[in-house]
C-alpha positions in Angstrom: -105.4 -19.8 52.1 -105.1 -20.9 56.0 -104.1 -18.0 58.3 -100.8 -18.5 60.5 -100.4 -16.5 63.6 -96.2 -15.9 64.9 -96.2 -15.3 68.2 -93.4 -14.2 70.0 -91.5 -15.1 73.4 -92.1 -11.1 74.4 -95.5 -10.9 73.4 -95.7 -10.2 69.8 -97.5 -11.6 67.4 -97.7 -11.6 63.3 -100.2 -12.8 61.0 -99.6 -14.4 58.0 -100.6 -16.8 55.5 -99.3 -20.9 55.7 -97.8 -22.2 52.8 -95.9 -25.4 54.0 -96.6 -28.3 56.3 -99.9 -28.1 58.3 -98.6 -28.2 62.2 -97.6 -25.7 64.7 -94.1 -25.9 66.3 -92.3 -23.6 68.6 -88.5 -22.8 67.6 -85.4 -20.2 68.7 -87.0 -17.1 65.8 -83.4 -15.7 63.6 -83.1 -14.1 60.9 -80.6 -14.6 58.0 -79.9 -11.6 55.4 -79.1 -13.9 52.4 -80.2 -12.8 48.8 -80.1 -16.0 47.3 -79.2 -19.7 48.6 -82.4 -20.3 49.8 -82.3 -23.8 49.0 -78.7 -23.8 51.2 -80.5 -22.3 54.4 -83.3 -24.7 54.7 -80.8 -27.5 54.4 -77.9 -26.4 56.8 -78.2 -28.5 59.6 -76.8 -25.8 61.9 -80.7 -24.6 62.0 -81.6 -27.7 63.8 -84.3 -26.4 66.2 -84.4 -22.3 64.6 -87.4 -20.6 62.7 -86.0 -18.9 60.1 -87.2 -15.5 58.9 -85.5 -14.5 55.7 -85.1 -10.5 55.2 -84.6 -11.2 51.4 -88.5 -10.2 50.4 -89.2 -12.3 47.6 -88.1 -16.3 48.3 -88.5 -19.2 45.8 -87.9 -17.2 42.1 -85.8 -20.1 41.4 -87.6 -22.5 42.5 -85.7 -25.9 44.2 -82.3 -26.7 42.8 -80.2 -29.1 43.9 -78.0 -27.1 45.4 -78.6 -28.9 49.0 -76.6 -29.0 52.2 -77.7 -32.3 53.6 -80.1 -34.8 52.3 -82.9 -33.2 54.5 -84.5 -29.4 55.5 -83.2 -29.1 59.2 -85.0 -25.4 59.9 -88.2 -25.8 62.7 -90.0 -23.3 60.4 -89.7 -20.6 58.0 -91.0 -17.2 57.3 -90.8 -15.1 54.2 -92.5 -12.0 53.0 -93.5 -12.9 49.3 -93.5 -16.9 48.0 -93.0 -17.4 44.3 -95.4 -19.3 42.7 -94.5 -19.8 39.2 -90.1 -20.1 39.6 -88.2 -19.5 36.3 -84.8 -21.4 36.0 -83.1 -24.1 33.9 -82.2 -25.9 37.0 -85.6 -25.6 38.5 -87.0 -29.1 39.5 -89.9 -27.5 41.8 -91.6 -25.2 43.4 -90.2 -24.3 47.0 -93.7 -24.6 48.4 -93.9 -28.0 47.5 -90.6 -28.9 48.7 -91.5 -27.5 52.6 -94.8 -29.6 52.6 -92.8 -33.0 51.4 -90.3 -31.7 53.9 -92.9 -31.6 56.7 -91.7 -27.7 57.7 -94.3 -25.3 58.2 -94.1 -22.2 56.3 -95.9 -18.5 56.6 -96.0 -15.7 53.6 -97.5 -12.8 54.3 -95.4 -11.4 56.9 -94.1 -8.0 57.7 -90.2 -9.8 57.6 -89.2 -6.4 57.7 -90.4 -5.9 61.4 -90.2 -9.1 62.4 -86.3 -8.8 61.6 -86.2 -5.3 63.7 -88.0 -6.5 66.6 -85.4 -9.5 66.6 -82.2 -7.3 66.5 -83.7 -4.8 69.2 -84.4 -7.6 71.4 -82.0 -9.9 71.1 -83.2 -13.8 69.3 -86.0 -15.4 71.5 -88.8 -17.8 70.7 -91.3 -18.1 68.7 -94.7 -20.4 68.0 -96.3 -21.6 64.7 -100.0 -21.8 65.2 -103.3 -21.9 63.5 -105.3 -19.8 66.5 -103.6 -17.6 68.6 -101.1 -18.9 70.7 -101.4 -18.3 74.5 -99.5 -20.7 76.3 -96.6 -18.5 77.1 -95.1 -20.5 79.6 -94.0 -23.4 77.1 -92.9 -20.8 74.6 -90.4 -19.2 77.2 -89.2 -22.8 78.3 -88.2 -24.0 75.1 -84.1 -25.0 74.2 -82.6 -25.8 71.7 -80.9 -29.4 73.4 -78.9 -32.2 71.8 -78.3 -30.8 68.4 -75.6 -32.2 67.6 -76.5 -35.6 68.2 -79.3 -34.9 66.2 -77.9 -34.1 63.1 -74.8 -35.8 63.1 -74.0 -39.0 61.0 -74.5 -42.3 62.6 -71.7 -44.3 60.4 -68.5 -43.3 59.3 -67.8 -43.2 55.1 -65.6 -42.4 52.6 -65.9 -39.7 49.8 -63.5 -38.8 47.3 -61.8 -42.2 47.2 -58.5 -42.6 45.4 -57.3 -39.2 46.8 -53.5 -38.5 47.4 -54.2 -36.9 51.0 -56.3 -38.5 53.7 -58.9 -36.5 56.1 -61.2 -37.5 59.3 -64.0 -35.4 59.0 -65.6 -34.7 62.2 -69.7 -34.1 61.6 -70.9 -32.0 63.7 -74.0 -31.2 61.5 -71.9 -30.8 58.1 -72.8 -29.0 55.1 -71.7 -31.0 52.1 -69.3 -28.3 50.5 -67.1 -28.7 53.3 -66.5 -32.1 51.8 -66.8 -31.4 48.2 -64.1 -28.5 48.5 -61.6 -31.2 50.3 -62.3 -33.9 47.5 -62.0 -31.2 44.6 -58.1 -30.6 46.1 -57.6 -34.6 45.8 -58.2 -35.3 49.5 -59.8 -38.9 50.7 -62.1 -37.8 53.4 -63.2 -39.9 55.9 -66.8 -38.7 57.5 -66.8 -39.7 61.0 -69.9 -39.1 63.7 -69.5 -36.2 66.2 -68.3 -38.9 68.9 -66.0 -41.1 67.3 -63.2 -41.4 69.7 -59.9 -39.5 68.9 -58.0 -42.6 69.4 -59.8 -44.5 66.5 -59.3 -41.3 64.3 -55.9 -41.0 65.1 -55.4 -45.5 64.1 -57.2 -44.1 60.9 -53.3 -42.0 60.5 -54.8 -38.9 58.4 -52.5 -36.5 57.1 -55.6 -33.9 58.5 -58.7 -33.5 61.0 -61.4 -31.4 60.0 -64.0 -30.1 62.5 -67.1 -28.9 60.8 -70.1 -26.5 61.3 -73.1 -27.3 63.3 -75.9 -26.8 66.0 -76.4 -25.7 69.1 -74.6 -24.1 72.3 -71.2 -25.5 72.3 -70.5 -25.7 75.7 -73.4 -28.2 76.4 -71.0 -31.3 74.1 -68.5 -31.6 76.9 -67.4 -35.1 75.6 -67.1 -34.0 71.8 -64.9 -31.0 73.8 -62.7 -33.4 75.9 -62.3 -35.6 72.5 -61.1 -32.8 70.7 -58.5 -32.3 73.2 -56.8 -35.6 72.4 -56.8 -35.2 69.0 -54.9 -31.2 69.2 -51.1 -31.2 68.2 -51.2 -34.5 67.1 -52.3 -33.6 63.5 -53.2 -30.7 61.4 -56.4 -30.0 62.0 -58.8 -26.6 60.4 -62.0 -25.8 62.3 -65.1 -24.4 61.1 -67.9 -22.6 62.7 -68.7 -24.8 65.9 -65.2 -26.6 64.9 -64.2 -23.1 65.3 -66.1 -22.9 68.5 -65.4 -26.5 69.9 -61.8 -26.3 69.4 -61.6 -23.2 71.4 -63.2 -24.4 74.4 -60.9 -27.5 74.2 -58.0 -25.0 74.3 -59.6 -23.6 77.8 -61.4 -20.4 75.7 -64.8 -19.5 76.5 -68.0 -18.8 74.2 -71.4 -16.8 75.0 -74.2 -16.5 73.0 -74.5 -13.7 70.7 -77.9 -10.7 70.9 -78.8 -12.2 67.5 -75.9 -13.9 66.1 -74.4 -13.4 62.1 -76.8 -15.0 59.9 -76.3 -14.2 55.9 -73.5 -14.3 53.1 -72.5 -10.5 53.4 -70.2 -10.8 56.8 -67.4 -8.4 56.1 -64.1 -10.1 58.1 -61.0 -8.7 58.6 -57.7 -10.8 58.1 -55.2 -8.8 61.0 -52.2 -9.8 59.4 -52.3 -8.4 56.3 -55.7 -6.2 57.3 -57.9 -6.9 54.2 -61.5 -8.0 54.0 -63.3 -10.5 53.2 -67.3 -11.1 52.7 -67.7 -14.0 54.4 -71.2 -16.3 54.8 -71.8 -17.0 58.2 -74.5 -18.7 60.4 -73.5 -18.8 64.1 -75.3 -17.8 67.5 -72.7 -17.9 69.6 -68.9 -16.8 69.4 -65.5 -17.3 71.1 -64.5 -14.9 73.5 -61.2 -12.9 72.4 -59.7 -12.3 75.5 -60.7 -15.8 76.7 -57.8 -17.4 73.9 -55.5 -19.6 75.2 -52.4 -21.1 73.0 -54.3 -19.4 70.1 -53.9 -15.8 68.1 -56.7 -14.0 66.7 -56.3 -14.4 63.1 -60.1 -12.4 62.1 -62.4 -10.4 63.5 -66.4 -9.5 62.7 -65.9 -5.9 60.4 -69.0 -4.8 62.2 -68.9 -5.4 66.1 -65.3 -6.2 65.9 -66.1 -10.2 67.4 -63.6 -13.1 67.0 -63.6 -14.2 63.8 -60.8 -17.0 63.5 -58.0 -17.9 65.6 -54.7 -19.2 64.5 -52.5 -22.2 66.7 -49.4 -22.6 65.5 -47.2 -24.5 68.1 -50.5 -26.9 67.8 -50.2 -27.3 64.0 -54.4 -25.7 63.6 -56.5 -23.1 62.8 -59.9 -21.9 62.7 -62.9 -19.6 61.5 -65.7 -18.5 62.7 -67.3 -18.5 59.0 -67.4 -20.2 55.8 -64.9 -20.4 53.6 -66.7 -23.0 51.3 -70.0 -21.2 50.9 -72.5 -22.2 48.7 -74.5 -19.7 47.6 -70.8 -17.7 48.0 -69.0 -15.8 48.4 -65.8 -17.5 47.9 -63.4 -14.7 49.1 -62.5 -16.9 51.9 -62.1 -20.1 50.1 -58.1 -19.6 50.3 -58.3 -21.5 53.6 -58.7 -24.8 52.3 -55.2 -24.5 50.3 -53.5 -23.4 53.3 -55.1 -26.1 55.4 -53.5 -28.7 52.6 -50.2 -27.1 52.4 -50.3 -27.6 56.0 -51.0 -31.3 55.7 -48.6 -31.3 52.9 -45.6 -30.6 55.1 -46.2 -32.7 57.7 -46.2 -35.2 55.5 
């Protein structure tokens, strides 16, 4: 048993015990509130560059399934009060603490998560170092950003999934999870995975009946070229954005974004529809939001149930929409996973 020492960008610092990789990293600390879909978090690419604390307190009672995101773990690092040694389940095919070292994450048990997650919501997310002694260079832990994250993550090659389908989709990977795709092939859609910077013009040769912008990575307003691109591409087809889709596509539309005191992290985000006024438990992992008042050619369609943020917007003389959340989330809930139908019968009659 190697101790780990968390130290924090104000000063903090918890002790704990390391159970993945063996090196220290610095990373942007969050927190994400998550009961199960463990497995989900440590492979969404939109924590590229994040230690993750999970609030849940025991991790890794079901051991590693393959219920994965992405073909890799994105997270910088990962914290969790109790590890589970000895994981019970017919789809089991490891232990999680054997997954982080192949993975090449460092991981700490041990920790009070509890306070960890406190300090973090009364403070506002800051960074954090992974070390084996105590960490005193407090200058590099204060300069480190998140940078390039979507070029990191993002496909370098476009392909096809779902081939033989009766309606055809470009979708734009901005760091992707995988049941983005897998709920457009289930509704008989050809989808067309295209890197964040394919050009709008080549997109638009490939004549889809729909344009897809995913989840991923990041402050938004740093991909000024994915922004511009985006631009082309509105009006000319239907098109159903998703977390930083959500994000990009307002920015395109002259909206503005900030970044959030600790941003929704978890898969118990109650959103409220205002047309029709019911809610929805969404699953959510964002740092940043749009800006309501900032909307242009765009209606707020949802809103956060708990600090009232902007939550989806709706464009219809541009033939889009988008949420802030995650309609197709795996672990669930699936409240929201209506959206893809509508997003169809929108392609359906343009067609």
């Amino acid at each position: 048993m190697k101790k780990a020492y968390i130290t924090l960008e104000n000063g903090r610092v918890f002790e704990g015990i390391s159970f993945g990789a063996e090196r220290e990293v610095i990373g942007e600390l969050v927190f994400t509130t998550g009961m199960t879909g463990y497995i989900e978090t440590l492979t969404d690419p939109s924590y590229y560059g994040q230690i993750v604390t999970q609030t849940f307190p025991l991790i890794g009672n079901y051991g590693v399934t393959p219920d994965f995101e992405s073909a890799r773990s994105w997270v910088t690092g990962y914290i969790v009060r109790e590890k589970c040694d000895e994981p019970s389940n017919f789809r089991c095919e490891g232990r999680i603490e054997d997954y982080l070292k192949a993975q090449n994450i460092p991981a700490v048990y041990g920790v009070d998560t509890r306070e960890l997650t406190r300090t973090v919501r009364e403070a506002g997310v800051m960074n954090a170092a992974i070390t084996f002694r105590p960490f005193t260079d407090m200058q590099a832990l204060k300069a480190y950003r998140v940078q390039g994250a979507v070029k990191a993550v993002s496909c370098t090659q476009p392909h096809v999934l779902g081939e033989g389908g009766s309606y055809s989709v470009v979708l734009y990977d901005f760091g992707a999870k995988d049941n983005i795709a897998r709920e457009l092939v289930r509704r008989n859609c050809r989808v067309t995975v295209v890197p964040a910077d394919f050009p709008a013009e080549e997109a638009l040769a490939l004549d889809p009946d729909g344009i897809m912008l995913t989840n991923g990575p990041g402050d938004p307003a740093e991909n000024t070229e994915i922004i511009e691109n985006i631009r082309k591409l509105a009006g000319r087809k239907p098109i159903f954005g998703i977390c930083l889709g959500h994000q990009l596509f307002a920015l395109a539309m002259g909206g503005r974004t900030r970044k959030m005191k600790y941003g929704h992290r978890g898969t118990n985000q109650p959103v409220k529809q205002l047309a029709t006024g019911r809610v929805f438990i969404s699953s959510q992992n964002h740092g940043y939001e749009v800006v309501s008042d900032s909307l242009k050619n765009g209606t707020l369609s949802f809103i956060n149930g708990n600090d009232g943020t902007c939550e989806g917007v709706d464009y219809p003389e541009l033939n889009a929409a988008t949420v802030q959340f995650h309609p197709e989330a795996c672990a669930g809930p699936h409240d929201a996973n209506f959206l893809f139908d509508q997003f169809l019968a929108r392609m359906k009659k343009e067609m």
